[in-house]
C-alpha positions in Angstrom: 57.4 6.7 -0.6 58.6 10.2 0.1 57.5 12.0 3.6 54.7 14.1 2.6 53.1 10.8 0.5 53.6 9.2 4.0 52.3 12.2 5.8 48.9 12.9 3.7 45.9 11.2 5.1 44.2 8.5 3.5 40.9 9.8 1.7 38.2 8.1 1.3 36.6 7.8 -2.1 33.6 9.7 -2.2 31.5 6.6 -3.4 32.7 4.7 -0.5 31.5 7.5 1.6 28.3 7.1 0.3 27.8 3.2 0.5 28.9 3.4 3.8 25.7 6.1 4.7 23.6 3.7 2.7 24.5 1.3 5.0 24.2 3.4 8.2 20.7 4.1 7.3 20.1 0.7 6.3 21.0 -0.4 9.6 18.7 2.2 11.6 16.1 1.8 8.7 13.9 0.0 12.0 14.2 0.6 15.3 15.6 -2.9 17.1 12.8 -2.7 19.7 10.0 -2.9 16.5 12.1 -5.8 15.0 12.0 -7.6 18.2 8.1 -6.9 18.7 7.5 -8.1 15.5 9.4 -11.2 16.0 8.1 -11.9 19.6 5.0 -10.2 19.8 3.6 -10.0 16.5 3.7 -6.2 16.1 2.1 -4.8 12.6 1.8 -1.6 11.6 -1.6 -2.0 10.0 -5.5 -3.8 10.5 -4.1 -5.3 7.2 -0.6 -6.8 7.8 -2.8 -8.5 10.5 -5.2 -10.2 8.7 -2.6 -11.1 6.2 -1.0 -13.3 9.2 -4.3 -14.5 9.7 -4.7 -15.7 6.3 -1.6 -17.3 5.9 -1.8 -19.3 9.0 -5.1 -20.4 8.2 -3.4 -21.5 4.6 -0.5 -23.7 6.5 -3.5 -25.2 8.9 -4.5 -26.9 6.1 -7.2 -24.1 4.2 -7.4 -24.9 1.1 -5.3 -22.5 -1.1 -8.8 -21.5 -3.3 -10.5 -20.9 -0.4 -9.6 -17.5 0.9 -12.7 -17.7 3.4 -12.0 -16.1 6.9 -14.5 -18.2 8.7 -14.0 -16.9 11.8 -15.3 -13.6 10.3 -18.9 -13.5 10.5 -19.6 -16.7 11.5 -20.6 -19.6 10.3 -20.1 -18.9 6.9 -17.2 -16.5 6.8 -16.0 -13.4 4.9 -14.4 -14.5 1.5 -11.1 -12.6 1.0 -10.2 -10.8 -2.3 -6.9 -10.7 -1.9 -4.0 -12.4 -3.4 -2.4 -15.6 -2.4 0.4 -14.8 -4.4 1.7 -12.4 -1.5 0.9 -15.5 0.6 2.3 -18.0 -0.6 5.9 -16.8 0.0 5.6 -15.5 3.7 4.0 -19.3 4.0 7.1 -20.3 2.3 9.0 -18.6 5.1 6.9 -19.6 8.2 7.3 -23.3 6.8 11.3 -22.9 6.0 11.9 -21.3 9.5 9.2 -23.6 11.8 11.6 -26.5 12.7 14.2 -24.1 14.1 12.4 -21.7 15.5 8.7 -23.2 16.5 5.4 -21.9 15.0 4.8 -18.7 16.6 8.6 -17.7 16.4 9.0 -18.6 13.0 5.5 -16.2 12.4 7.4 -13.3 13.7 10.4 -13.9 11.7 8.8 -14.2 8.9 6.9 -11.2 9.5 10.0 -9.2 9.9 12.0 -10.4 7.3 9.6 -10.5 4.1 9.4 -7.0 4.2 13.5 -6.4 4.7 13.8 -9.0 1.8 11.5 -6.6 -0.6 13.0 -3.6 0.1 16.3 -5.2 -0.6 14.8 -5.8 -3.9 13.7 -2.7 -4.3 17.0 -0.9 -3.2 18.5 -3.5 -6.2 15.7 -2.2 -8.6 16.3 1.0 -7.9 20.0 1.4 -8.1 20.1 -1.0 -11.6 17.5 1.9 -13.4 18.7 4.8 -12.4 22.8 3.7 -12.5 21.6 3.0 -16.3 20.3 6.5 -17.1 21.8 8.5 -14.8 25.3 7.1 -13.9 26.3 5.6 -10.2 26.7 8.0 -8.2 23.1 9.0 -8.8 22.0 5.5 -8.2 23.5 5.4 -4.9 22.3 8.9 -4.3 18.7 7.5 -5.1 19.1 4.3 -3.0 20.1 6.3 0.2 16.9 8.7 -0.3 14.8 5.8 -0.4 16.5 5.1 2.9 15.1 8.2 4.0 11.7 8.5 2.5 9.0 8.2 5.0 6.6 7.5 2.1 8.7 4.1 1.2 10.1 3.2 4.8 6.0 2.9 5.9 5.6 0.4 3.5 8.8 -1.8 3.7 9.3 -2.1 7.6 9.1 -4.7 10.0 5.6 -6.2 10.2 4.5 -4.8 6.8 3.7 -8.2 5.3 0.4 -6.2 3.0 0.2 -6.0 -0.3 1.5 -2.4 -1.0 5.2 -2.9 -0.8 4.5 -5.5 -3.8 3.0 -3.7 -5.7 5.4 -0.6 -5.7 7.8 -2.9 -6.7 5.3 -4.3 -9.2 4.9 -0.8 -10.7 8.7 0.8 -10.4 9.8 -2.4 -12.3 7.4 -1.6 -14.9 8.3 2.4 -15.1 12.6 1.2 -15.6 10.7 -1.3 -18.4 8.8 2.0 -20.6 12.3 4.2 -19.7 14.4 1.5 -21.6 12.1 0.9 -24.3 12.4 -2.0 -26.9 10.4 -5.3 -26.9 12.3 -7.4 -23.9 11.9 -4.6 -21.9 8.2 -4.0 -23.0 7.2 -8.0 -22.7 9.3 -7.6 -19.2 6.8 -4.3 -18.1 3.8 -6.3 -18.9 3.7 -9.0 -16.7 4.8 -6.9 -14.0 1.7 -4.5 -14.6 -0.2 -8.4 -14.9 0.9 -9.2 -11.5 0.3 -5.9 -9.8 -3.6 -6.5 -10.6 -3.2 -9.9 -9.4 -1.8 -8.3 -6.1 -4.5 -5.3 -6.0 -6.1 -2.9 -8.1 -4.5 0.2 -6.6 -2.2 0.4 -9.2 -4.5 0.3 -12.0 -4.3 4.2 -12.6 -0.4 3.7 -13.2 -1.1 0.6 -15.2 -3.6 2.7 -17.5 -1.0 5.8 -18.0 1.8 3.3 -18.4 -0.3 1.6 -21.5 -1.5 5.3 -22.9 2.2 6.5 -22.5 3.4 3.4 -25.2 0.4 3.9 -27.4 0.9 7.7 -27.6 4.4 6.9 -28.1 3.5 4.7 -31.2 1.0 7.1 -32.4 4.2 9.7 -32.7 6.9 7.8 -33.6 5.8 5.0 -35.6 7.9 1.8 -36.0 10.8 2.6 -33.7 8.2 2.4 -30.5 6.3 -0.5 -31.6 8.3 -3.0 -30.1 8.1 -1.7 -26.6 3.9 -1.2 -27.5 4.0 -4.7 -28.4 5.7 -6.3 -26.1 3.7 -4.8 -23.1 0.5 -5.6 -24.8 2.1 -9.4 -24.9 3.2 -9.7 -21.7 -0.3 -8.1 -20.1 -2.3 -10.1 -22.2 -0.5 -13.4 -21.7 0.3 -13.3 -18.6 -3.0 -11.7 -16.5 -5.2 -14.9 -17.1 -2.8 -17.4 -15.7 -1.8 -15.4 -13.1 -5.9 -15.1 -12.3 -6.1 -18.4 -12.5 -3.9 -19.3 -10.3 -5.3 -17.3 -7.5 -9.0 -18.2 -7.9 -11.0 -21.1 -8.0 -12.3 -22.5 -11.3 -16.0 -22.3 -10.2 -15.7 -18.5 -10.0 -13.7 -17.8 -13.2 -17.1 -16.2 -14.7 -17.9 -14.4 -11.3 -17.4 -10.1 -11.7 -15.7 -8.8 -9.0 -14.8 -5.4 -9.0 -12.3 -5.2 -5.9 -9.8 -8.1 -7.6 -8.6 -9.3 -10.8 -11.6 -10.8 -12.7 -13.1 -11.0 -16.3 -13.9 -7.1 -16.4 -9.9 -6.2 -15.6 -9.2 -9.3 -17.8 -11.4 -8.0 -21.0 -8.9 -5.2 -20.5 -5.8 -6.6 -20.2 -6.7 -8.9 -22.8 -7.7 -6.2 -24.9 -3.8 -4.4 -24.6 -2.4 -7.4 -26.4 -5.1 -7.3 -29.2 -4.3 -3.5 -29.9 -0.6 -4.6 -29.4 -1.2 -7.2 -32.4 -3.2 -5.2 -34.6 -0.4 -2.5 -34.1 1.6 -4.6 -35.3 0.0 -5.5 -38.2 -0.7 -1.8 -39.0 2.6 -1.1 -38.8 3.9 -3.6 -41.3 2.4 -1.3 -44.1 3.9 2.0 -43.0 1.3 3.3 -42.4 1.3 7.2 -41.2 0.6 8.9 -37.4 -2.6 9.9 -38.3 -3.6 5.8 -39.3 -1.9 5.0 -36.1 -3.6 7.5 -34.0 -7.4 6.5 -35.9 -6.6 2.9 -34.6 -5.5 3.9 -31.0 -8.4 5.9 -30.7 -10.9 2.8 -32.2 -9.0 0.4 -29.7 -9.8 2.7 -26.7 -13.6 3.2 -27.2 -13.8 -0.7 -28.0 -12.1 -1.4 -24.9 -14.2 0.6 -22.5 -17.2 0.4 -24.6 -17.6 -3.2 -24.0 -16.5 -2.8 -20.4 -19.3 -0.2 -19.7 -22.0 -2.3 -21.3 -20.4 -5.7 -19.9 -19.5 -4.5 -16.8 -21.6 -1.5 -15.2 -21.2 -2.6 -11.4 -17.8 -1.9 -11.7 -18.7 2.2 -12.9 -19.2 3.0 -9.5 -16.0 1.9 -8.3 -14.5 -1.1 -6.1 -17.2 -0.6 -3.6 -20.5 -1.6 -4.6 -23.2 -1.9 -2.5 -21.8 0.2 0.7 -24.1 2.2 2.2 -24.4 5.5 3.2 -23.5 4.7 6.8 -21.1 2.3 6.5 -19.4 4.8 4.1 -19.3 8.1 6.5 -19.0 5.9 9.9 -16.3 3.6 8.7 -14.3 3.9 5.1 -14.3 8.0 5.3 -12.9 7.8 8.8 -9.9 5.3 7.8 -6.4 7.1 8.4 -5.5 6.5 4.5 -8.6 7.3 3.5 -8.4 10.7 4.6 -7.7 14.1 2.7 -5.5 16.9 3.0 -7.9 19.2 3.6 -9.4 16.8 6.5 -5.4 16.3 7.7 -5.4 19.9 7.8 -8.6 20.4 9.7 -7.3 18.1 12.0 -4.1 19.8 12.8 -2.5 16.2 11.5 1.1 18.0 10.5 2.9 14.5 10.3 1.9 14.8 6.8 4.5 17.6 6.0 6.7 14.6 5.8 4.9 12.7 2.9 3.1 15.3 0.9 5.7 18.0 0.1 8.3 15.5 -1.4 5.8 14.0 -3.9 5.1 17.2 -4.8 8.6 18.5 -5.5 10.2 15.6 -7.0 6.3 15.5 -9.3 7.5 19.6 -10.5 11.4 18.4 -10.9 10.5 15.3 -12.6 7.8 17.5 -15.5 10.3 20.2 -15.4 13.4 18.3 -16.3 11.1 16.1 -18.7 10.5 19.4 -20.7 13.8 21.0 -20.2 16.2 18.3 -19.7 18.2 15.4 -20.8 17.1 11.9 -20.5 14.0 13.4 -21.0 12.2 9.9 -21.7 13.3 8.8 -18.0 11.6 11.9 -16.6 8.6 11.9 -18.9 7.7 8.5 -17.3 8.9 9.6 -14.0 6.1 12.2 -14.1 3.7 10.3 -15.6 3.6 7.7 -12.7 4.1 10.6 -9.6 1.3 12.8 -11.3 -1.7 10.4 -10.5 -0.5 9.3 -6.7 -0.2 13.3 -6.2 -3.5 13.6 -7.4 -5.1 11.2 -5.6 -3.3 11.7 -2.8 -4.9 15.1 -1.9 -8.2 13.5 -2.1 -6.9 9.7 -0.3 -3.6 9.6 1.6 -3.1 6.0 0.4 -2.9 7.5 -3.2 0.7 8.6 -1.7 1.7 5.1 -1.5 2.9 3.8 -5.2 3.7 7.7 -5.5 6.6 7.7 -2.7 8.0 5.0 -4.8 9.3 6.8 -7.3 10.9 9.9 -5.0 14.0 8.3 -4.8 14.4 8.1 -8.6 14.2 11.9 -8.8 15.8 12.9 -6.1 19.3 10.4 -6.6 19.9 12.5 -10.1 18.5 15.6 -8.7 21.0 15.9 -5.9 23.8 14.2 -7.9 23.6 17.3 -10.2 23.6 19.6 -7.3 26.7 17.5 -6.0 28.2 18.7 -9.5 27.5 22.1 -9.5 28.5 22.3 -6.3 31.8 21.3 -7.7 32.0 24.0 -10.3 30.7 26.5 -8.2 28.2 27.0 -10.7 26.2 30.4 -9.5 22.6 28.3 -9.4 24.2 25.2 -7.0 22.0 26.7 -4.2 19.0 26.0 -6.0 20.0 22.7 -6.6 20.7 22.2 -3.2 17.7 23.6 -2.1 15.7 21.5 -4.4 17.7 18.2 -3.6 17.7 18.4 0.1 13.9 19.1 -0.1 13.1 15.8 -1.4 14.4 13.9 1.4 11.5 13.7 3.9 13.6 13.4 6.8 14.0 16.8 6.5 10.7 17.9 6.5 10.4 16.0 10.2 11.6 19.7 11.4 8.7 21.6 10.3 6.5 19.2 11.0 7.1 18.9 14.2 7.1 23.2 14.6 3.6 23.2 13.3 2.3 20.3 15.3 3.6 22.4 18.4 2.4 25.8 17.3 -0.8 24.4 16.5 -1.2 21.7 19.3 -4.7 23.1 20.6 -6.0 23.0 17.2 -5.3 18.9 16.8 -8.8 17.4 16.7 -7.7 14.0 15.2 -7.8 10.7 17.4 -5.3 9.8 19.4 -3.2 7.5 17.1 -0.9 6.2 19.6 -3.8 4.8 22.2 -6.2 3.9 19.8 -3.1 1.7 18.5 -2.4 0.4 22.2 -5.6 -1.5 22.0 -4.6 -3.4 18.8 -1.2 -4.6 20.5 -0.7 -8.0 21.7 -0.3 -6.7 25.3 -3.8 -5.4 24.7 -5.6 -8.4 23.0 -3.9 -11.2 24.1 -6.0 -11.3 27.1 -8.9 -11.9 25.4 -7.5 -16.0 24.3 -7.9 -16.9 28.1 -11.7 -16.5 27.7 -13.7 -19.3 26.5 -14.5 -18.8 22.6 -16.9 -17.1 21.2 -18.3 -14.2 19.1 -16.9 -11.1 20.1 -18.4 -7.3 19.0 -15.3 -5.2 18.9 -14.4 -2.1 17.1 -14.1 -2.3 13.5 -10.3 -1.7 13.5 -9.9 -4.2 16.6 -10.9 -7.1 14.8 -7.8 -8.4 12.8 -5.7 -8.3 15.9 -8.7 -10.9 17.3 -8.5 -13.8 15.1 -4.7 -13.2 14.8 -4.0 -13.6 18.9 -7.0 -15.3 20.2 -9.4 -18.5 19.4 -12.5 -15.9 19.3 -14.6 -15.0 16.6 -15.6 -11.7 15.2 -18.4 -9.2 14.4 -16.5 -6.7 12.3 -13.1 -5.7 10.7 -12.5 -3.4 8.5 -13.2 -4.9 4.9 -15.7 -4.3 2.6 -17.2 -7.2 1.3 -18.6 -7.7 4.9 -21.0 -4.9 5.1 -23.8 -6.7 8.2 -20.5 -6.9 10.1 -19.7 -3.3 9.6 -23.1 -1.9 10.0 -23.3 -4.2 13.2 -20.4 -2.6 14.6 -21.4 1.1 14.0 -25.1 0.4 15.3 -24.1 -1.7 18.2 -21.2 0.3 19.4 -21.9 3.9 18.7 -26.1 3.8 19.1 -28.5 3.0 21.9 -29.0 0.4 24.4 -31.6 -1.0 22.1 -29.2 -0.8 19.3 -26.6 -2.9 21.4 -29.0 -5.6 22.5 -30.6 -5.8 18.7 -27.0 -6.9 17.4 -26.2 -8.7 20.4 -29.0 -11.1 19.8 -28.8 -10.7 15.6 -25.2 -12.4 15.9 -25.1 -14.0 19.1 -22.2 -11.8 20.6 -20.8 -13.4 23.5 -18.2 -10.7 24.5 -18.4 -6.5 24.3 -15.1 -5.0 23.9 -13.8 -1.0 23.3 -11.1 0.8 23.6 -11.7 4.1 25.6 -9.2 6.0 22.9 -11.3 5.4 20.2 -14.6 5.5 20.8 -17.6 4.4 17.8 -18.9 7.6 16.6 -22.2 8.2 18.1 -25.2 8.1 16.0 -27.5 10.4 18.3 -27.3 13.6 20.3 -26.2 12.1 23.6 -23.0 8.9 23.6 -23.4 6.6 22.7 -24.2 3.8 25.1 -21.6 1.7 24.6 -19.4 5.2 24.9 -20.7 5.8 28.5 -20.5 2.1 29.7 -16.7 2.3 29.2 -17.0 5.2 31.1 -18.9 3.6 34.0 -21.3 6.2 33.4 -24.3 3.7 32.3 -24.8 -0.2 33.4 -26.4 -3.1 31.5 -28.2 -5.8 33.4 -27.3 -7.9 30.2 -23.6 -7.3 30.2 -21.0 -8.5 33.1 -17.9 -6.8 33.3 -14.7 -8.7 33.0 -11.4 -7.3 34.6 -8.5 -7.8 32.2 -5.2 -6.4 31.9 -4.7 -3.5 29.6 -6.4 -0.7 28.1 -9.6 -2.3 26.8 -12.7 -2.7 28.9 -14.8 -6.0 28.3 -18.1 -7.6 29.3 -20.0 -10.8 28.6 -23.3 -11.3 27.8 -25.0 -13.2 30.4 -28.5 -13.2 29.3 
């Protein structure tokens, strides 16, 4: 080795570099206090991941696993659940595998922090495999450390977040990789994922329904090369949905319409993609010409929802039906993901620089770069599924979630091409900076935090952090030293109940239990007399609220319930009960 050799540094290889900040973020991805609240204390981010736990624990006491009744949920007969025990059946798998080392309630909090680690490890592994295959490794590693960083992704993957959303991106990036590749493994692959994303949830239904027109527009145009992909997702949707249905729900409702879960309308169309999948493929066997092609997609479509507006007109109006007016402007249009960005705005809510603006960049790169670019197929789709979460997401913040999903796939290639013409010294690398370091959300944490400063006066929005103090264990738990019995709480509050005590609720935020929700929102935000009629009307044994979110009030003047937390009214009916922590509690003597 001659001196300079031994003299020069040792360099380390760029990819290297790169795995190792993959792992450094990785590592930081949740804070260790979170992780350890989770574990010890139950933390969860959401109502949901709360009643998720619920669920599940109800499932290993011995519930049967058809009977998704919360029965401690508007008591005596219960709430029936529409969600899918295929998301709980593996974090039961979990609590069971880790119980005799670690003890029921430990192994609860394990589990609750490590299912959502284990997903996002899949999705990192996702991730990577698709884009390395289209756009080369560096890119894929690129893409995997701006998932890392993408607030829209880490939300939905961290410690606690045991709901159904993280599933279901996963459910719906899988399928996207599936339509990129083409061909009809990859196409018989796609449709069972897009099967067991409605098993999961019907959020993803827009993406599933672009996903299907994409291939059948595709056929229409190119004929025989894009069948098998066509035919294969029709295969796997239609084969694979009823099974999956079910196996989640009990024979004696197989007939029953619901229009919040996977049921015989969302069948009739899944089992309709696999009969315009065969008869495509019978069509095709002839040669037949575009316009043929496009005449039978067209037929297909007005069959399909044809019969599922004359078979099926509940479900017109949406996953909703039968809400009223004020459950729907007291309770679902007050819900955090419920809310706009013109009601975000209003509110002076700026934390949403960090979700909105990357969705919207990496939607313009994606359609740009499908129109301009190479690998335009890979963009084309990449488009397709940001363009509907954008969309929706200016009207519902939720429809941001599925959306974030696929942020990382355009921004791994987008800065991997600024990377190279950085290189070159190409005279349009600061664009391609610009544009690349704009889709990383982290960034965007700067001016979001400038406007909420600027603009602090003009906040009107609840206080987020308080109102989520009352649905902490230090807050609720509490409550399990008083003998059971029905408790009216605040909508949001009542998840965190039946997870940490023995009581049983009014309320909680789900729609199938409308009484319960107009309960809440007369008894808690109206009169006296509107307090004692639901007190009787569901023989409420304990009042609770939480001072930092009061129940809207429903007259001129607070609401009572408002101004007995504020020991500026009294009850002869309701004795106060000193507990620790920020919510204030009475029980009904009379």
């Amino acid at each position: 080795m001659s001196p300079a050799a031994a003299a020069s540094p040792a360099r380390i290889d760029p990819r290297t570099f790169l795995w190792l900040l993959v792992a450094l973020s990785l590592a930081t991805l949740n804070a260790p206090q979170d992780v350890w609240d989770t574990i010890r204390h139950l933390r969860v981010p959401d109502t949901d991941d709360a009643m998720r736990l619920v669920e599940v624990r109800d499932m290993l006491a011995g519930q049967g696993w058809y009977d998704n009744t919360q029965y401690r949920f508007l008591a005596p007969d219960g709430v029936a659940s529409h969600w899918s025990r295929l998301v709980d059946a593996p974090i039961a798998g979990l609590i069971r595998a880790l119980t005799p080392l670690a003890g029921p309630d430990l192994a609860t909090g394990l589990a609750a922090a490590i299912w959502p680690m284990l997903l996002f490890g899949l999705f990192c592994t996702l991730l990577h495999r698709g884009v390395n295959a289209h756009f080369g490794g560096r890119a894929a590693i690129l893409a995997v450390l701006a998932a890392t960083q993408t607030f829209g992704i880490a939300i939905q993957f961290q410690a606690g977040r045991v709901d159904h959303h993280n599933v279901q991106i996963l459910a719906i990036l899988g399928l996207a990789f599936c339509v990129i590749r083409g061909g009809f493994r990859a196409g018989l692959v796609g449709g069972g994922l897009a099967a067991l994303s409605l098993a999961v949830g019907l959020e993803g239904l827009p993406y599933l329904a672009l996903g299907a027109l994409y291939l059948a527009g595709d056929w229409c145009r190119r004929g025989r090369a894009a069948l098998p992909c066509l035919a294969g997702f029709g295969l796997g949707l239609g084969v694979a949905a009823p099974p999956l249905f079910a196996a989640q729900t009990a024979p004696g409702l197989w007939t029953a319409t619901r229009c919040d879960a996977l049921s015989p309308p969302w069948l009739w169309l899944a089992t309709g993609g696999l009969g315009f999948g065969a008869a495509a493929f019978v069509l095709d066997r002839s040669r037949t010409t575009g316009r043929a092609r496009l005449a039978l997609a067209i037929a297909s479509g007005i069959a399909l929802i044809g019969g599922f507006a004359l078979a099926f007109p509940v479900c017109l109006d949406g996953p909703f039906p039968g809400m009223t007016p004020l459950v729907r402007e007291h309770w679902l249009l007050t819900v955090n993901e419920m809310a706009s960005v013109r009601k975000s705005v209003a509110q002076g809510r700026w934390e949403m620089l960090v979700f909105y603006p990357v969705v919207l960049l990496a939607t313009l790169a994606a359609s740009l770069m499908a129109w301009r670019g190479s690998q335009r197929r890979a963009w084309s789709v990449a488009a397709l599924f940001l363009w509907p979460g954008l969309i929706l997401g200016i009207f519902q913040f939720r429809g941001l979630y599925i959306a974030s999903g696929f942020v990382p796939l355009v921004a791994g290639p987008v800065i991997d091409r600024a990377l190279t013409l950085a290189v070159r010294a190409d005279p349009r690398r600061g664009a391609a900076a610009a544009l690349g370091a704009s889709l990383i959300s982290t960034l965007w944490m700067a001016p979001a935090a400038l406007a909420g400063w600027l603009g602090a006066e003009a906040r009107t929005g609840p206080d987020l952090a308080a109102a989520f103090a009352c649905l902490g264990d230090a807050a609720v738990r509490p409550l399990a030293a008083l003998p059971a019995g029905t408790v009216l709480a605040p909508i949001a509050l009542g998840p965190s109940i039946l997870l940490r005590t023995p009581h049983t609720i009014v309320a909680a935020p789900y729609h199938r239990a409308i009484p319960g929700l107009t309960a809440a929102i007369e008894g808690l935000g109206g009169t006296e007399a509107d307090l004692n009629r639901v007190l009787d009307a569901f023989r409420v044994r304990y009042v609770v609220t939480c001072p930092a979110r009061p129940a809207d009030d429903l007259q001129a003047e607070p609401a009572f319930a408002t101004r007995l937390a504020r020991g500026e009214a009294q009850s002869d009916r309701l004795e106060p009960i000193a507990l620790p922590g920020p919510l204030k509690v009475w029980r009904v003597i009379r």
